[in-house]
C-alpha positions in Angstrom: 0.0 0.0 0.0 3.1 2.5 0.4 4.4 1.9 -2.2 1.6 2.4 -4.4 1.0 5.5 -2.3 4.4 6.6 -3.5 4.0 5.7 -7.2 0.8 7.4 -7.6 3.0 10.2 -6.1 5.3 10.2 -8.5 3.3 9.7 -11.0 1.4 12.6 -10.5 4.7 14.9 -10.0 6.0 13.6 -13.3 3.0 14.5 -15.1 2.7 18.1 -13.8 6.7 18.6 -14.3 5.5 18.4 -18.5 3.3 21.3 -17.7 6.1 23.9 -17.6 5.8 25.2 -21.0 2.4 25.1 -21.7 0.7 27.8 -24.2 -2.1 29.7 -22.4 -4.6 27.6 -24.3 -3.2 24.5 -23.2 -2.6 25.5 -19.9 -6.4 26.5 -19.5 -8.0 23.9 -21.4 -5.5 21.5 -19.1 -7.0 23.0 -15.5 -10.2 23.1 -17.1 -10.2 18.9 -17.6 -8.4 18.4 -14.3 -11.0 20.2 -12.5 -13.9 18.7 -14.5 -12.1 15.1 -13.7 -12.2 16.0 -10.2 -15.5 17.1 -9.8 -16.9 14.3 -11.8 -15.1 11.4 -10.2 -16.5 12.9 -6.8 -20.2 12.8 -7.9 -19.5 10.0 -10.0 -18.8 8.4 -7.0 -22.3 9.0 -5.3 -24.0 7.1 -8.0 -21.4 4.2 -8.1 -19.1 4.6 -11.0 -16.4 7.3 -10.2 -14.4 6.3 -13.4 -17.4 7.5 -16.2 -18.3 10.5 -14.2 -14.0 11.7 -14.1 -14.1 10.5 -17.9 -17.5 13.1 -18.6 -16.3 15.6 -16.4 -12.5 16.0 -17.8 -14.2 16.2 -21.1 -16.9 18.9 -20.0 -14.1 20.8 -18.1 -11.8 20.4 -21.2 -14.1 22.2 -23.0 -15.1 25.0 -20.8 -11.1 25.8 -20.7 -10.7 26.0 -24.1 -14.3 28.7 -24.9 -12.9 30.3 -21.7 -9.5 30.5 -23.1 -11.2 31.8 -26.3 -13.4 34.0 -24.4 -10.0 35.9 -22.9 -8.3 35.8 -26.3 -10.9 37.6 -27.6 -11.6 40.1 -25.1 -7.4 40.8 -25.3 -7.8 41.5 -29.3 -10.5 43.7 -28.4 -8.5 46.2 -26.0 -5.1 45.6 -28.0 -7.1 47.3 -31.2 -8.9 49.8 -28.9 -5.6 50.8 -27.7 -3.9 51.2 -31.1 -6.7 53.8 -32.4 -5.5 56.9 -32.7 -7.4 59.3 -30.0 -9.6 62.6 -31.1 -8.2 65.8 -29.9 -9.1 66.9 -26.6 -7.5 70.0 -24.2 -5.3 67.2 -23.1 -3.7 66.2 -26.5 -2.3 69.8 -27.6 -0.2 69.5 -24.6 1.0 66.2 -24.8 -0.5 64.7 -21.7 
């Protein structure tokens, strides 16, 4: 039982050490499915099959990472272009404030 304490240990360390140079996409459509996982193996488990409801929930979380990720990309497009229109004058501009 230790020792299998100790794989799944390492195991798990492994796997998050590949993480390191995850995209922004990847790295929220990645928390997205580990969360889901979570969530679903713990109310999977009320209804008896933990496995199915880690599988469903990874995939649901998966997929609200990415449209969040999406969601953020967009939004940063939107201020990047706001940002780059030249401003009207104003009593401010003359003076170069």
């Amino acid at each position: 039982m230790r020792m299998m304490k100790f794989g799944i240990l390492l195991a798990a360390g492994l796997g998050l050490s590949a993480c390191g140079d995850l995209n922004p996409t990847q790295q929220r459509t990645a928390t997205g499915a580990l969360g889901g996982g979570a969530i679903g193996g713990i109310l999977g488990s009320f209804s008896g099959n933990a496995g199915l409801g880690a599988l469903l929930g990874a995939g649901v979380g998966g997929a609200g990472g990415y449209l969040y990720d999406q969601s953020q990309q967009s939004q940063r497009q939107y201020y990047q272009q706001q940002y780059r229109q030249p401003r009207g004058r104003g009593p401010y501009r003359d003076r170069g404030w």
